[in-house]
N, C-alpha and C positions, 0 to 999 in steps of 0.2 A: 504493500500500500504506500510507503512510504520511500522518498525519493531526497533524501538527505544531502544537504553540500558537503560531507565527512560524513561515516559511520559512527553511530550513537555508539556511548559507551554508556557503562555504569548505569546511573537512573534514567537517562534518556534511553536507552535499550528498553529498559524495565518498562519501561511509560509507552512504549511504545510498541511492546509485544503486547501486556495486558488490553489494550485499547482494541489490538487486529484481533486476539482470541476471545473478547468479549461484546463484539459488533452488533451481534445478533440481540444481545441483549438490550443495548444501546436503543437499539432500532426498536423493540418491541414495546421499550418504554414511551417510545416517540408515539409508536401506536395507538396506546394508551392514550395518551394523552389529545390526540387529534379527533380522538372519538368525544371528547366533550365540545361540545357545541358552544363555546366560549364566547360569542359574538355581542359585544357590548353598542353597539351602533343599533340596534333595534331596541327599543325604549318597552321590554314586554316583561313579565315578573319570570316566567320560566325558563328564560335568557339567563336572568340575573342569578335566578338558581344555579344557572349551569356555572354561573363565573365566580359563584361561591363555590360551589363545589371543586372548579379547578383551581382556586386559590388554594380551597384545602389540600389537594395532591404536590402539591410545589410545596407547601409548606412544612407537610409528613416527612417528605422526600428530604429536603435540607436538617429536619431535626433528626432524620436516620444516620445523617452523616454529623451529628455532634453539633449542628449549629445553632446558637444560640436565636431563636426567631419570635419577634415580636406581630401579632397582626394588627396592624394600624389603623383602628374605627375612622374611617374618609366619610360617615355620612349618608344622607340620602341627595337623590337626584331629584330635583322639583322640577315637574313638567308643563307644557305650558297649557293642558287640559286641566291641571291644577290635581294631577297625582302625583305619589312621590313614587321613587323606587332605591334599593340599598346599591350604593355605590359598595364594588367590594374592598374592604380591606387592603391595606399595603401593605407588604411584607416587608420588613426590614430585618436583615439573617443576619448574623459573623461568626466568623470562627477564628479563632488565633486573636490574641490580643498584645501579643511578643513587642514591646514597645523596639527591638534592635531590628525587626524586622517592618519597611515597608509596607502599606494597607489600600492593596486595591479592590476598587467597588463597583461589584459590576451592575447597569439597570438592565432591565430586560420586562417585558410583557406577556400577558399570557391572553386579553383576549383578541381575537380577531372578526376581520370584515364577513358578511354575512356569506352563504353560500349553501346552493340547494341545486340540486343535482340537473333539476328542470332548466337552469340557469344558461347549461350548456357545458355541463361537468361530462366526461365522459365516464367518470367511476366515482363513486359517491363521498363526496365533497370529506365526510368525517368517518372514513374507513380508510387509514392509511395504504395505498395501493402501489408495489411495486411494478414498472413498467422499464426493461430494459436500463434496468440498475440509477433509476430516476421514483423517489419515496414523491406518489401524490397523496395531497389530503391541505386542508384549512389548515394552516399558521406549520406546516412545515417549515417552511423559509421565516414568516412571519408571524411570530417568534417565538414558534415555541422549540423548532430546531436549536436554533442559538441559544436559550435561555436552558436549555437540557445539555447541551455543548459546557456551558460552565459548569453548570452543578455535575456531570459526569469524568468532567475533568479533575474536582475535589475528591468525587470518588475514587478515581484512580488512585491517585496517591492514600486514602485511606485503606484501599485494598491492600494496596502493597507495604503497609504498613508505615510507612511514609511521614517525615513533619511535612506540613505543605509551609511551601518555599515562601510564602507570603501570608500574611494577615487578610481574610476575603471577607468581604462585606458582598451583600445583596438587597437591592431597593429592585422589587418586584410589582408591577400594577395588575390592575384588571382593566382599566380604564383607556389606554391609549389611542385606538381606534377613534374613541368619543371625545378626543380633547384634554386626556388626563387628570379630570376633575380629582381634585383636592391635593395634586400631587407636586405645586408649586407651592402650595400654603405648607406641606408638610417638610420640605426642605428648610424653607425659612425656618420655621420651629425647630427644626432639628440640626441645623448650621454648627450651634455648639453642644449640641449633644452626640447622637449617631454618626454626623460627618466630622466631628471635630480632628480625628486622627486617620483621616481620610489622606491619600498621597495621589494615588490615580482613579479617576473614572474610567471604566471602559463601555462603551456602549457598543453593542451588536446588533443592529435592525437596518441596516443598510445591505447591499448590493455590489459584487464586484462591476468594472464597465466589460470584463471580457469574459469568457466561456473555460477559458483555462487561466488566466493569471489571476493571483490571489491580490489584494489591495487592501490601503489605510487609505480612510477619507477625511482629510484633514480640513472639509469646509462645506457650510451646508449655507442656500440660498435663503432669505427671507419670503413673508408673504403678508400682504397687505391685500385683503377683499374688501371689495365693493357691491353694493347695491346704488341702480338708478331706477328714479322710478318717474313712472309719467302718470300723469293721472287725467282724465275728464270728469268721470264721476264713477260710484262704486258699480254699476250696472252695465252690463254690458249692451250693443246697442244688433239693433238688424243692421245688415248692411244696403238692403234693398230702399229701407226707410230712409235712414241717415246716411249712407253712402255715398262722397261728394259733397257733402254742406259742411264738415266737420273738420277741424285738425285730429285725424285718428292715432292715440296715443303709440299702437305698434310703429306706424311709418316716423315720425318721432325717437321712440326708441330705437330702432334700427340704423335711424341715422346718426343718432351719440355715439351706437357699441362701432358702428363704419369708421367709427373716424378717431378711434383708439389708436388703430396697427393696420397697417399695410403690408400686401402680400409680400413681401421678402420677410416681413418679422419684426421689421423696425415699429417701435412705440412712437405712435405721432403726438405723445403730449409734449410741448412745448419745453423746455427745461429737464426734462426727465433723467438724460444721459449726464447731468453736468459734473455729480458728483460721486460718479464711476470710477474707482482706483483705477490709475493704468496698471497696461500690461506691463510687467517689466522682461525684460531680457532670462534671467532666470528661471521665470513662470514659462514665457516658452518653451524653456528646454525641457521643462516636466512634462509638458502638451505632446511634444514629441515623442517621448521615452514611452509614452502610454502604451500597451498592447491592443490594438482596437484593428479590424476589422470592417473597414464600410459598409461592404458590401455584404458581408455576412450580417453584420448590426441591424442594416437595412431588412433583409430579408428575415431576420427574427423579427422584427419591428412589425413586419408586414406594412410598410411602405412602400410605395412608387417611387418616391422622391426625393430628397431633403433638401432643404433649404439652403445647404452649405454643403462645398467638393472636398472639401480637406478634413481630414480626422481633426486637424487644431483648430479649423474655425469655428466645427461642429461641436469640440469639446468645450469652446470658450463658450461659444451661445449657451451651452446645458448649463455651465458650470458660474460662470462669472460676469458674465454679461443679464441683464434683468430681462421678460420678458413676460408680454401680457396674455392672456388665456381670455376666451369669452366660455362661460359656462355655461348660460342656459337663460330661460325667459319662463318667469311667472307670471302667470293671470292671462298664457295666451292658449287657444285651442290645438291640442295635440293630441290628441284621439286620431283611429282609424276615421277615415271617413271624410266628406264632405260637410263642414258648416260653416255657413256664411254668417258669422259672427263681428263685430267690434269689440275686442277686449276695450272695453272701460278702464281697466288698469291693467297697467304690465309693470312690471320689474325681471330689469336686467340685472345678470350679476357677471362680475371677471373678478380676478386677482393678477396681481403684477408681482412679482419675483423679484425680492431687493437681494442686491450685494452690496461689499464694503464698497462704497462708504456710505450708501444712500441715508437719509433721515426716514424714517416713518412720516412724520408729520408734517413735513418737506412736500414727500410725494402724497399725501393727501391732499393739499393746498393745492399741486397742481393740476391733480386730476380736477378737481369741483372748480377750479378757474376752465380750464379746458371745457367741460362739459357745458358750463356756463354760457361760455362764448359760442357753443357749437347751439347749443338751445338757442342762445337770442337769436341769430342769424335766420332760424327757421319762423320767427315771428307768430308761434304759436300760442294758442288762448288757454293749453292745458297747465299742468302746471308740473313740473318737475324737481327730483328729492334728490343727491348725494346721501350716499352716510357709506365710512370705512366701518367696516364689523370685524376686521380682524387686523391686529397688526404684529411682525413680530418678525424679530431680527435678524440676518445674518449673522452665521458662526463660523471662525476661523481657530484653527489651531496653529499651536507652537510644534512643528516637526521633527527641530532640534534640541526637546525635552527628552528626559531617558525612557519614559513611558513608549513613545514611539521608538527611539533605536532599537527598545527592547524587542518591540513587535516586529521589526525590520528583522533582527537576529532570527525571531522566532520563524517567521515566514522561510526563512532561508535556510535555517536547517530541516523544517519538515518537507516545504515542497521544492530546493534545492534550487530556486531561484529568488530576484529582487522582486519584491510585492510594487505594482501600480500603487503611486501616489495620485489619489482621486479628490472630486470634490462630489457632492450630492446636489443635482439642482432642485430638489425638492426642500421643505423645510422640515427638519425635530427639533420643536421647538426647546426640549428637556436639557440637548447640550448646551444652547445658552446660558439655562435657568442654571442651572449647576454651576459652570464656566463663574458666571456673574457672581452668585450666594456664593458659593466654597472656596472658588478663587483658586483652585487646583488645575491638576493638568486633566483633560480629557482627551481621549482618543476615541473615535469609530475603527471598530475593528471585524470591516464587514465577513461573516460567514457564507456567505450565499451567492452564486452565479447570477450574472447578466440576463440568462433564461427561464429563473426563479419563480416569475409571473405572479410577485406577489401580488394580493386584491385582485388578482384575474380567478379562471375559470380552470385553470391548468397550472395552480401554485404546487410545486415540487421544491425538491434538496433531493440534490445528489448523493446518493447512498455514501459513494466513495470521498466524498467533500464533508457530508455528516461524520462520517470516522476520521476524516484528517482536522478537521478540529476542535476533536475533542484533544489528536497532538497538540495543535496550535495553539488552543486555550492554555493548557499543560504546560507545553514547553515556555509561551512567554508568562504566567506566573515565574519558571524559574530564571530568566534572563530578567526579571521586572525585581527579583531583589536583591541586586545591585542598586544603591541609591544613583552611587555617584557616576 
């Protein structure tokens, strides 16, 4: 299984035989665990069961292994039909408390995005199913592969009878899918309690960019959403009646969300780019070094086209350059069928993708100036709404901390080459919130292939990439305690 840059000796042999002779195990646990229907984005009480229940199995499973685990009451969720429902518990684990030793803390999630076989699953969604050495099932990749990757990694070492080479902390949700609720207020609270002798974060819920090279992503984009809303009045009208005498609020909105982005991709709000770090000379040579694939990318993508010929341009646009998305339209008719309707009200919605350096509040100004200007221009009698509903950072790490060299080591002695330095163009927003309250080092330390398909209909881990990182895990705990 393993393809080392040197032959392991000593406990890296050991760690790395027990892992291949006990796969099957690995895996059956993973089994387990994909059959609970964990999916916290549907707001339904027999959800909520399930993600208590798989709280409970995460949390057996760390105190089987000696660890000391708090579950952290997060509350209820108030909806906006005015029920509640129980957010589940946070786990907060450790083990080792060796003050000469180093304390990394890994987060990870347990529930995931919904999924029903009818959806367009070809083998049912929460029955782990092998397919040409490719594990399908709900939250394999996301996350509950990675999050059984740590905790099976501490097992090793406790099999083998083992100190583990580091002090391990675990912050565990149920929540992430739905936004993390309660899990920013309990960092605060616990800054100087549970994180107080915290040294690294590691997080695992990202994506390598290639099919065989492993990666650290050392930077995730921001996001800021939008709602625009047009309005005439709450009722919707005929179109044979009032069709022609009216400013109709869709033609209206259609022509704010038009005048966002243009087909090449470029953001046409006015000011947008201005406070875009440049590219420097350095940063290209990592764009380079990438292992990527166009033409294969493209055809996993199931694209015709991309917007950009070069692997650097394509990587710069995902990664570090901002970019706007149209999502969708409320209040308009989308059913089968013909109806000649006038929505009364619509609401558009987008979000724009911040990097360093942008502002949040920067680019909201300039959207609702934009929007502004594009409204008055059409001289209409309706009336039109801005409002940002989400705002939230970009994150950059330090590469040159020991946290990462460690992981660079690690990478390169289990899969025998240098890991892709990556960035994520999507946002998590938990490494900021960490980054900012703890003040420590974090790294992303993705588990999972470019073909992973997390949130799709064909979410997999690779058999052979599940058993290499529970190495991975393993191995950079023991290169991770080295302080200096």
């Amino acid at each position: 299984m393993f393809s080392p840059s040197s032959p392991p000796t000593g406990l890296l042999e050991k760690v790395f035989q027990y892992i291949d002779l006990h796969q099957d195990e690995f895996v059956q646990t993973l089994k387990e665990w994909v059959a609970v229907e964990s999916d916290s984005v549907q707001p339904v009480l027999h959800l909520r069961r399930e993600l208590l229940r798989m709280t409970g199995l995460a949390a057996d499973r760390l105190r089987n292994l000696g660890a000391h685990v708090d579950l952290v009451d997060a509350g209820f969720q108030q909806l906006p039909d005015g029920q509640s429902l129980p957010i589940p518990p946070i786990i907060l684990a450790e083990l080792g408390n060796d003050p000469k030793k180093p304390t990394v803390c890994f987060y990870g999630h347990l529930d995931v995005q919904p999924a029903r076989q009818e959806d367009g699953w070809v083998t049912d969604p929460h029955t782990l199913t092998e397919v040409d050495g490719k594990l399908y099932g709900r939250g394999t990749t996301d996350n509950k592969g990675p999050v059984l990757a740590w905790i099976n990694a501490v097992s090793t070492f406790r099999a083998l009878d083992e100190d583990l080479p580091v002090n391990v902390k675990f912050v565990i949700e149920g929540m992430e899918e739905a936004g993390s609720l309660a899990l920013e207020e309990l960092v605060q609270k616990e800054k100087a309690g549970f994180f107080s002798s915290v040294d690294y974060i590691v997080i695992s819920d990202n994506l390598w960019i290639s099919r065989r090279t492993p990666a650290l992503t050392c930077g995730t984009r921001g996001n800021s959403y939008f709602m625009v809303e047009v309005k005439c009045r709450d009722q919707d009208f005929h179109s044979g009646t009032f069709g022609g005498i009216l400013n109709e609020p869709m033609a209206d909105l259609v022509a704010l969300l038009g005048s966002l982005v243009d087909s090449s991709g470029r953001i046409l709000i006015p000011g947008i780019y201005d406070h875009v770090a440049p590219v420097t000379e350095e940063e290209k040579r990592t764009y380079e070094a990438i292992d990527l694939d166009l033409e294969e990318y493209r055809n996993s993508s199931q694209v015709k086209k991309f917007l950009f010929h070069t692997k650097e341009e394509l990587l710069m646009h995902l990664w570090r350059y901002p970019s706007l998305s149209i999502h969708g339209i409320e209040g308009a008719f989308h059913e089968p069928g013909a109806k000649t309707v006038i929505p009364g009200r619509v609401i558009g919605k987008f979000s724009i993708r911040l990097v360093p350096h942008m502002n949040i509040s920067v680019v909201e100004k300039q959207v609702k100036q934009h929007l502004d200007y594009i409204f008055s221009k059409r001289n209409s009698s309706n009336q039109m709404t801005v409002s940002m509903t989400l705002g939230l950072h970009p994150w950059v790490a330090n590469i040159r901390d020991n946290q990462y060299l460690a992981a660079k080591r690690a990478i390169k002695t289990v899969f025998g080459t240098e890991p892709d330095m990556i960035r994520d163009g999507s946002t998590i927003p938990i490494a900021k919130i960490f980054q900012d309250t703890i003040q420590k080092s974090v790294m992303m330390l993705p588990l999972g292939a470019v073909d992973d398909g997390e949130h799709s209909q064909k979410e997999k881990i690779n058999s052979c990439i599940f058993g290499l990182s529970l190495a991975w895990t393993s191995i950079f705990m023991l290169f991770a305690s080295h302080r200096s």
